[in-house]
N, C-alpha and C positions, 0 to 999 in steps of 0.2 A: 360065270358069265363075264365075259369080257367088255369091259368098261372103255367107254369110246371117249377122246375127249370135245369139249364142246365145241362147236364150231366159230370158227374166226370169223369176225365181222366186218369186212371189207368197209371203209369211208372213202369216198375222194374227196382227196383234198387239192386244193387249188394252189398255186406256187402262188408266192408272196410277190405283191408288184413290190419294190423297188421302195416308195412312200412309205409301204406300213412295216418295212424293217425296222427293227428299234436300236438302235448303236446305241455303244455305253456313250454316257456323258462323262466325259475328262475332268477331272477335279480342275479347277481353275487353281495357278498358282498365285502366290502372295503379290497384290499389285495396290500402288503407290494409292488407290483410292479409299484402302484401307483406314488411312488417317484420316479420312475426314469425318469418321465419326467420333476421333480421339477429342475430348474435351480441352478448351484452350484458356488458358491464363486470362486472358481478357479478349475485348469488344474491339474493333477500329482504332484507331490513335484519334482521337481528340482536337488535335493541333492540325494544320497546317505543315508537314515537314520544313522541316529549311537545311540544305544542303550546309555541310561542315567540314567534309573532309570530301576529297573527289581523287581516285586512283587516276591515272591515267598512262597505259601501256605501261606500265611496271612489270619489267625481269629483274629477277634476283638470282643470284649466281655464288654458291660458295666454292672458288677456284672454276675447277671446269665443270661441277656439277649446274647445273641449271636446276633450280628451286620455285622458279616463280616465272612465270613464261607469259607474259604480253597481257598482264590482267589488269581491266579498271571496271571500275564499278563506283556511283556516288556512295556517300556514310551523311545521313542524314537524324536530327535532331526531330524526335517523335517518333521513330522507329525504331525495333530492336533488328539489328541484321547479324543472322547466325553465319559463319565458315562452316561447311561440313566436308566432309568425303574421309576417305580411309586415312590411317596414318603415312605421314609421307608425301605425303600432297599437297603440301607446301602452306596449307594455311594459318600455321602459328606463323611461319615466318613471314606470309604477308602479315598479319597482327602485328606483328613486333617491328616491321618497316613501317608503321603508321606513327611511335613516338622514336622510331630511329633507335632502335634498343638491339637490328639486326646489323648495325657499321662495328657493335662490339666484336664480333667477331670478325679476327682480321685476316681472312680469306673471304670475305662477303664482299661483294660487289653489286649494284643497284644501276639499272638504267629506266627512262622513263620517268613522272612526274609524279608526287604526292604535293598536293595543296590544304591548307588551315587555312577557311577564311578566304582563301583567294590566294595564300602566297605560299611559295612555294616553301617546304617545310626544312630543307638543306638554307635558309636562310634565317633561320633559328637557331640561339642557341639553343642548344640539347637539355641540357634544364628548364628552360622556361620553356619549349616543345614540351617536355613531361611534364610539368604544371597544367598545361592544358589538356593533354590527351596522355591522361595517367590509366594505369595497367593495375591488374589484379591476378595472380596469378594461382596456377595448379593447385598448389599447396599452399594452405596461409603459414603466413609467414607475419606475424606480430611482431614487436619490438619487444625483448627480454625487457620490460618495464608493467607499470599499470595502467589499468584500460585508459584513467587519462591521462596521462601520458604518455601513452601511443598517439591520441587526436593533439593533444597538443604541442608533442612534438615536431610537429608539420604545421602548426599555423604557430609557432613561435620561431621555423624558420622560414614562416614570411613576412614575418613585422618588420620593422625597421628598426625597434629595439625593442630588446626582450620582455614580452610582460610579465604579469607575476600570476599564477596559479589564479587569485582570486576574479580576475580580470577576464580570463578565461573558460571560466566557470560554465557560463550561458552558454559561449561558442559550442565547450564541449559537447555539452550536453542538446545543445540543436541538432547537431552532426550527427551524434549518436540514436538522437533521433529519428533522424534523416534515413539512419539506414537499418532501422526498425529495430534496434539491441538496450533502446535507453532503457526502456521496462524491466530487462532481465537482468541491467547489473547497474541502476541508479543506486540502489542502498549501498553499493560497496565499489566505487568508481577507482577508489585504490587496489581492486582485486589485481592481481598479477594474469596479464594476458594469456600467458603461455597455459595459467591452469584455468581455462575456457572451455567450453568442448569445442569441436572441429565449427558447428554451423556459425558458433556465436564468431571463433578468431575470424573466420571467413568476412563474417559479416563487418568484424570491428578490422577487415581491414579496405572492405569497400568504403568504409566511415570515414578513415584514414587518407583514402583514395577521393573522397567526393571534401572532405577538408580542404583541398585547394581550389575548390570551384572550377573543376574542369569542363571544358566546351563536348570530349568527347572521355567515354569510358570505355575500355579492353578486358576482354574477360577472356581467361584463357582458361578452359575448361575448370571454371569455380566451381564444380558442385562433384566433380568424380570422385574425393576423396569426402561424400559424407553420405548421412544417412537419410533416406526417403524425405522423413517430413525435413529436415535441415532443407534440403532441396528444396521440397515446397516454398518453404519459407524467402529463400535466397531468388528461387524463380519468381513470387509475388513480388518482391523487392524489384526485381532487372524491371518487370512489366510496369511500376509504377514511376523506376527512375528514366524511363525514356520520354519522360512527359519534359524534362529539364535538361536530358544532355544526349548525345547520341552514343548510344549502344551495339557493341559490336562485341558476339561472343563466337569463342572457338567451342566447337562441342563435339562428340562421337556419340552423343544420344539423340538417334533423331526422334524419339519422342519430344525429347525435352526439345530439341528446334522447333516443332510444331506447335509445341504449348505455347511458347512464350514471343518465338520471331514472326516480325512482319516480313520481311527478306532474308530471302537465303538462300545465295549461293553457295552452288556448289564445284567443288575441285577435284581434280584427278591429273596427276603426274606433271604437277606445275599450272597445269590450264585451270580457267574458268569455265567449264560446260556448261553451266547453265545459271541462269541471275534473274529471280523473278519473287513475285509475294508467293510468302509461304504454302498458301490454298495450294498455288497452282502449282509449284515444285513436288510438294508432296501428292497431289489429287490429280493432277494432269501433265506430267514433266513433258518438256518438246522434245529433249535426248534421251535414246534409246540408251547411254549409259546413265543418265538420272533414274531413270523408272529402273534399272536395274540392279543402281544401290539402294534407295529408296524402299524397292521389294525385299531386299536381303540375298541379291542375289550372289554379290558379292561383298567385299569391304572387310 
């Protein structure tokens, strides 16, 4: 007997209006809002800012390259203000026009104003400008001596005459204080710097650095040559020292900008594109080149 097969079952179906299409949904790409759920070093600032240092149209030029292209922006006391943007984009070298440490190079040329205070900073000697608005750099860099005498070799050159070890005693060890290291090497203050590890030199030379009682502090990428908690550490420190001086850090982590900075402009090819509190650079940028470093789009 030959076997039939069964019969097909006609349905009508109705064409799809237009509404109940379903489109894929596009992955959203990485957007600057992301940060705002990254955890931050601290609360508001405390204080009242007060204006310290004020850029005003400042180009920097080494020969005919242009480095620094028509940027001002305030530097203010109670705020931490990060530099970010890609390598090349000029914001060590704004950093380093701030105590004039960018005229050492003698193809550098500067137009536009930097004011301390009110005055203008080319009316400074260059020493007493770096007493006030003192640097920290890349790498630490300790004096081949011991922890105290690395701090007191900077407040014995600003006595008027030399003290003696014992007299110094206190300072050192406030200082050391100050920049959070006295704990880990009060019992052996004659230890030899150089055999520190990386967080503590760093730290014993922001110590170093905050021994002259400066109005403003430079931080030029302090934390990339160490490890995580060292960093914690260092970035607790930046947050608590902008309560006394103005803080101004170069960084390529914008994590770490967001942790720790109340301001942070950003740079690209000499310019300032964009200059505002942290939330918003990172959470809501106004330029469509912010929100695209910021995302990772580039840099």
């Amino acid at each position: 007997m030959e076997l039939k097969p069964p019969p097909v079952r006609q349905l009508p179906l109705e064409p799809l209006r237009p509404a109940e299409v379903e489109l894929p949904v596009p992955m959203p790409s990485p957007a600057p809002a992301a940060f705002t759920g990254a955890p931050r070093r601290h609360a508001p600032a405390a204080t009242f800012p007060i204006e310290r240092m004020t850029v005003e149209d400042v180009s920097i030029a080494y020969g005919p390259k242009v480095a620094v292209d028509h940027v001002s922006l305030p530097i203010r006391k109670g705020e931490v203000l990060a530099l970010i943007g890609p390598s090349g984009c000029g914001k060590t070298t704004l950093l380093r026009s701030l105590n004039r440490l960018t005229e050492l190079t003698r193809t550098a040329s500067m137009t536009g104003r930097i004011a301390l205070d009110g005055t203008d900073i080319m009316r400074f000697d260059p020493t007493a400008l770096r007493r006030r608005v003192t640097m920290v750099f890349q790498q630490p860099n300790p004096f081949p001596m011991s922890v105290f005498d690395n701090v007191a070799y900077v407040l014995r050159e600003q006595a008027k005459r030399r003290p003696k070890r014992a007299a110094l005693s206190d300072k050192v060890r406030e200082v050391l204080a100050h920049a959070g290291l006295l704990a880990e090497v009060e019992h052996d203050l004659g230890h030899p710097a150089l055999r520190l590890s990386g967080g503590q030199q760093q730290r014993l030379c922001i110590a170093r650095a905050l021994a002259v009682n400066p109005e403003v502090l430079l931080l030029d990428e302090p934390c990339s040559a160490l490890d995580p908690q060292s960093t914690q550490v260092i970035e607790d420190l930046i947050v608590k020292l902008r309560e006394e001086v103005a803080v101004v850090i170069v960084t390529h982590n914008l994590q770490q900008a967001y942790r720790i900075a109340d301001y942070v402009a950003f740079m690209y090819l000499g310019e300032l594109v964009e200059y505002g509190q942290a939330g918003q650079v990172f959470g809501s940028p106004r330029e469509q080149r912010t929100k695209d470093y910021v995302s990772g789009a580039f840099g």
